[in-house]
FILO-914877 format. One record per atom (N, C-alpha, C, O): residue in three letters; residue number from 1; z negated, y negated, x; atom name. Coordinates in pm, whole numbers, plus 50000, padded with zeros to 5 digits. Each point is the difference from the previous one (the first is absolute). Layout:
PT residu num    c3    c2    c1 atome
PT    Ala NUM     Z     Y     X    CA
...
% end
This chain:
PT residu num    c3    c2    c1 atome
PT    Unk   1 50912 50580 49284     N
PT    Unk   1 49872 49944 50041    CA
PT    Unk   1 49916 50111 50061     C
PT    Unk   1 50017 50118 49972     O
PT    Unk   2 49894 49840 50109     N
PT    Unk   2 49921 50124 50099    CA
PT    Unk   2 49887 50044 49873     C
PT    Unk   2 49952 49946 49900     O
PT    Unk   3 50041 50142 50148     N
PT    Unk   3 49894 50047 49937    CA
PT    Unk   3 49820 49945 50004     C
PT    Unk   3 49963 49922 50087     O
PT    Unk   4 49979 50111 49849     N
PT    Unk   4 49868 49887 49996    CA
PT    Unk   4 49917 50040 50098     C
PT    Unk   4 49916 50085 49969     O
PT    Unk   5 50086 49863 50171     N
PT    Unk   5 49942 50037 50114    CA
PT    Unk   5 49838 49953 50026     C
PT    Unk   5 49904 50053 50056     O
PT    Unk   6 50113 49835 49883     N
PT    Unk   6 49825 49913 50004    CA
PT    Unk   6 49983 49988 49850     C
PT    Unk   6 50048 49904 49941     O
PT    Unk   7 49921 50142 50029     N
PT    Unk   7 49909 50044 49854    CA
PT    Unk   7 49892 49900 50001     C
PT    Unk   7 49928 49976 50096     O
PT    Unk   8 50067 49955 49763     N
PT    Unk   8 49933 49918 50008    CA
PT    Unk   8 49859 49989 49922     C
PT    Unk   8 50003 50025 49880     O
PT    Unk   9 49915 49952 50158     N
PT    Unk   9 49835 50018 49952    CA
PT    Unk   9 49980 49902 49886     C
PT    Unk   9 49894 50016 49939     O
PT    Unk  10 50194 49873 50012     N
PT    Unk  10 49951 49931 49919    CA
PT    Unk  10 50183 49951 49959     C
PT    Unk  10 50109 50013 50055     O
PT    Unk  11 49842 49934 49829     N
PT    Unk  11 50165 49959 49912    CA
PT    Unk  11 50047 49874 50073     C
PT    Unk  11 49950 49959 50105     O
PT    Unk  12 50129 49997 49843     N
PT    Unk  12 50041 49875 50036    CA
PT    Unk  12 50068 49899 49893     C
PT    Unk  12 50119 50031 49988     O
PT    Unk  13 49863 49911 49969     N
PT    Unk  13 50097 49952 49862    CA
PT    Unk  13 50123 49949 50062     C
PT    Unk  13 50001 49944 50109     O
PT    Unk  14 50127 50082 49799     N
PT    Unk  14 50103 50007 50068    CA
PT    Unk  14 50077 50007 50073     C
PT    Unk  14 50096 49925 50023     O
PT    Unk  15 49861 50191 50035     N
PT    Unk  15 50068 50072 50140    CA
PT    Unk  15 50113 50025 49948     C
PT    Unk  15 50023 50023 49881     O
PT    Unk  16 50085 49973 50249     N
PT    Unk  16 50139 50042 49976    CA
PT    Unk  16 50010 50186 50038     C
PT    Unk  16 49924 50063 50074     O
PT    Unk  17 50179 49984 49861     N
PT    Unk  17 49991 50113 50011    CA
PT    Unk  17 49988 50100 50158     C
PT    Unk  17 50018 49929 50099     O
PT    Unk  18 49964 50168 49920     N
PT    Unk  18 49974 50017 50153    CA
PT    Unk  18 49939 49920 50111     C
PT    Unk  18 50042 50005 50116     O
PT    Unk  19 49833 49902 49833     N
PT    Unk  19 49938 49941 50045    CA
PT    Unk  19 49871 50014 50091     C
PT    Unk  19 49923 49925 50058     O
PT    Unk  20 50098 50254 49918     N
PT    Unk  20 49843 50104 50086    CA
PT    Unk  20 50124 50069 50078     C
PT    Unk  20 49992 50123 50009     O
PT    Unk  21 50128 49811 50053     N
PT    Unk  21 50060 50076 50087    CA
PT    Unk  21 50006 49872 50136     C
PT    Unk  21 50042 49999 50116     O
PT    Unk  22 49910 49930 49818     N
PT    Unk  22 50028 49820 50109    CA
PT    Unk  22 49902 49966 50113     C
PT    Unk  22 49893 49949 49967     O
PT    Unk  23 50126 50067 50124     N
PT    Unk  23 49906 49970 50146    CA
PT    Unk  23 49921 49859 49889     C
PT    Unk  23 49923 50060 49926     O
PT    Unk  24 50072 49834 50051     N
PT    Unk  24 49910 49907 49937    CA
PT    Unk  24 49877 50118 49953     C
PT    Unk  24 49881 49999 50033     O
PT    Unk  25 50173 50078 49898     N
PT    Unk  25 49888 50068 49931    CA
PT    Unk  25 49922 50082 50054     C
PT    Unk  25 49888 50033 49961     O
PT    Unk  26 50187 50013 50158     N
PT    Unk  26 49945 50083 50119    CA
PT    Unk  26 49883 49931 50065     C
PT    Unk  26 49893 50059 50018     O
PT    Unk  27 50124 49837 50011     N
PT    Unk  27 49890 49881 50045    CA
PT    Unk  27 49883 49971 49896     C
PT    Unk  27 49877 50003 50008     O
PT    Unk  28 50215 49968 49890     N
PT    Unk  28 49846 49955 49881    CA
PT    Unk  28 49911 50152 49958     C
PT    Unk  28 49910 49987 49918     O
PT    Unk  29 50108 50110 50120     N
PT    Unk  29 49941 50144 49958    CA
PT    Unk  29 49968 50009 50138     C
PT    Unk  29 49992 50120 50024     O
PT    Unk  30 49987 49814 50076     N
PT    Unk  30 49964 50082 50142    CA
PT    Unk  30 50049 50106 50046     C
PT    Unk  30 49949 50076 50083     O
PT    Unk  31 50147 49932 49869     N
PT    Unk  31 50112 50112 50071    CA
PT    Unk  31 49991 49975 50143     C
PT    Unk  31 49943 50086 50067     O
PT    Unk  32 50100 49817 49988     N
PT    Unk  32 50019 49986 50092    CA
PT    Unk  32 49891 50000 50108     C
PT    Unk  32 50043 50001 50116     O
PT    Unk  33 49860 49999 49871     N
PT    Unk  33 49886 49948 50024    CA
PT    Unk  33 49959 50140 50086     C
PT    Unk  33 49998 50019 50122     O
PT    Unk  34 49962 50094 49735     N
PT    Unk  34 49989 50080 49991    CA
PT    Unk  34 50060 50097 50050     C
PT    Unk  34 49936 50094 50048     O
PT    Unk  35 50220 49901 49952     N
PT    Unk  35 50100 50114 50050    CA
PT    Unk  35 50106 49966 50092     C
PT    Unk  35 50111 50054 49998     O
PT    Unk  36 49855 49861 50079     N
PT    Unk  36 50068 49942 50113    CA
PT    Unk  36 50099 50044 50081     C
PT    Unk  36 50074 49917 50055     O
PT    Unk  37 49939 50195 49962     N
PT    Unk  37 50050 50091 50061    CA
PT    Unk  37 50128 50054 49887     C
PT    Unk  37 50119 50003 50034     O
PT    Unk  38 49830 50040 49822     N
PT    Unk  38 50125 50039 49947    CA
PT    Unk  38 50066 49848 49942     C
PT    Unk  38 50113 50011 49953     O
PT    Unk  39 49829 49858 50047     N
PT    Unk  39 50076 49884 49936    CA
PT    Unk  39 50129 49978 50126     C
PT    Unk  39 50114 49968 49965     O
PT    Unk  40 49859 50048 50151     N
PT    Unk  40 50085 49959 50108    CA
PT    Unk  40 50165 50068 49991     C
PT    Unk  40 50098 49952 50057     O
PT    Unk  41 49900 50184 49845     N
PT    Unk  41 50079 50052 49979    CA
PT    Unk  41 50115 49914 49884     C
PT    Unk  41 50121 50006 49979     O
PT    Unk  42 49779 49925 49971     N
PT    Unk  42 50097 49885 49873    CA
PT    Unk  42 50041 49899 50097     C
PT    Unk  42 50113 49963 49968     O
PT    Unk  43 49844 49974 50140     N
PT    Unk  43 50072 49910 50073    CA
PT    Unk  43 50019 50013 50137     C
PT    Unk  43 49984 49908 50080     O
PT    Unk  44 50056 50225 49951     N
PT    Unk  44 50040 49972 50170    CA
PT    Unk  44 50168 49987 49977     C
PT    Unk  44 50058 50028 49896     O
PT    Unk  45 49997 49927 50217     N
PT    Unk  45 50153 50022 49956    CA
PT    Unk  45 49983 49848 49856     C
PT    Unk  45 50081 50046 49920     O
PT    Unk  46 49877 49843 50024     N
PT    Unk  46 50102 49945 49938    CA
PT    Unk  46 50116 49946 49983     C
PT    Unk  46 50065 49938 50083     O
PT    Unk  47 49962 50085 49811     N
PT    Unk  47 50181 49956 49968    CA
PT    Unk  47 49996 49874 49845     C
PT    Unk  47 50086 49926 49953     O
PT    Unk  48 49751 50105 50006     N
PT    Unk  48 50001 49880 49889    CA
PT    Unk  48 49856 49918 49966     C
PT    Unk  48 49891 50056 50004     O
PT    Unk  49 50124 49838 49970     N
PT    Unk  49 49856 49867 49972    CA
PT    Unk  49 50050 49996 49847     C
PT    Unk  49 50107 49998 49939     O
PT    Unk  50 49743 50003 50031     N
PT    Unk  50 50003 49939 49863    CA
PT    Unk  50 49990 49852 50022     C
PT    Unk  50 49955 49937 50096     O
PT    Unk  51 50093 50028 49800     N
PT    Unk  51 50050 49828 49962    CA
PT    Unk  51 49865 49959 49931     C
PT    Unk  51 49987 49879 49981     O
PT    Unk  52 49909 50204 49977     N
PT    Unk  52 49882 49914 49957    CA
PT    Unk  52 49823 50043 50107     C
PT    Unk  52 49897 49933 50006     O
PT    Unk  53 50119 50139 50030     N
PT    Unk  53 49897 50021 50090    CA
PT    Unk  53 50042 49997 50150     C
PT    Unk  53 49921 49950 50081     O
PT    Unk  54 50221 50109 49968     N
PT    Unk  54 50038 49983 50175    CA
PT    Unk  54 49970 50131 50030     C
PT    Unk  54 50043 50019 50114     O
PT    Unk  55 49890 50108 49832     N
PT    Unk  55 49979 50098 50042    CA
PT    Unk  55 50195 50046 50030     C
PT    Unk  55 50106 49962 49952     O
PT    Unk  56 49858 50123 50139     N
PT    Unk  56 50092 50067 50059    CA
PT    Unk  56 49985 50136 49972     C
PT    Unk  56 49888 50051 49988     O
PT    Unk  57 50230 50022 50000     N
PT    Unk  57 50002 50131 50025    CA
PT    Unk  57 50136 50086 49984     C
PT    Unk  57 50099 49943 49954     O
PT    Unk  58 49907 50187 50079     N
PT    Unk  58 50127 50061 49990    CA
PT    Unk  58 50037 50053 49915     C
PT    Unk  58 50057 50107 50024     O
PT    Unk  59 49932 49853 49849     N
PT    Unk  59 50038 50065 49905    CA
PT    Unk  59 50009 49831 49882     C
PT    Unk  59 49905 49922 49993     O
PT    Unk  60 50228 50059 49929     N
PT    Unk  60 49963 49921 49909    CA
PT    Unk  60 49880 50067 49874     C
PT    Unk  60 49915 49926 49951     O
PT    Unk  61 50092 50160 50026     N
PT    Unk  61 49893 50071 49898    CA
PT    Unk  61 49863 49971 50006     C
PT    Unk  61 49920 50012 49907     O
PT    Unk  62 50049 49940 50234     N
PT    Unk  62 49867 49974 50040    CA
PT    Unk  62 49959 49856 49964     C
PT    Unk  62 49895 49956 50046     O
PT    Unk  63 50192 49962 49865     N
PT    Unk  63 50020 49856 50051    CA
PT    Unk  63 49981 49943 49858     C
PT    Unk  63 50030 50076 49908     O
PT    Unk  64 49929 49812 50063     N
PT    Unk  64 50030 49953 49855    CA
PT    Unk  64 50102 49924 49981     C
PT    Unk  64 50078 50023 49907     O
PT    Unk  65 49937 49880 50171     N
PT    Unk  65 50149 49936 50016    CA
PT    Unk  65 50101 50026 50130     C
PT    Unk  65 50016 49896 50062     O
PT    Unk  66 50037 50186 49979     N
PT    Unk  66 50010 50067 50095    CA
PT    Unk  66 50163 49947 50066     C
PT    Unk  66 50097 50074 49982     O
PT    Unk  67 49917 49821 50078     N
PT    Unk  67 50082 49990 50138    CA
PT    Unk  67 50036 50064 50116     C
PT    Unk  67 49921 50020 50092     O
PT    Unk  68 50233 50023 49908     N
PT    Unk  68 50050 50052 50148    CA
PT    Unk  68 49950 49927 50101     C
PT    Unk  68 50018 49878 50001     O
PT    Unk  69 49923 50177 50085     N
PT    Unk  69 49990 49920 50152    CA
PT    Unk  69 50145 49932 50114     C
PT    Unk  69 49973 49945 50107     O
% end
């Protein structure tokens, strides 16, 4: 699992494990918002969609339910 890239400002009750490594969370913390420029690096080039949000990106690690493209 990736390491915890979007660190998260508030808990969550029952998060699955490596769950501050997941573009979803990247979005709900304004990661993206905010750091636009380094988020593009989690999805240029995808190779996988998560099965519960549709985010894309190149890495399954980035993904919560994470599908080959």
């Amino acid at each position: 699992m990736a390491k915890d890239i979007f660190p998260l400002p508030f808990e969550i009750p029952d998060m699955h494990y490596g769950h501050e490594s997941h573009l979803c969370v990247a979005s709900a913390v304004g990661f993206v918002k905010n750091n636009t420029e380094d988020y593009k690096k989690y999805v240029r080039d995808p190779q996988f969609v998560c099965k519960n949000c549709g985010r894309a990106a190149n890495s399954a690690e980035y993904l919560c339910e994470p599908e080959k493209l």
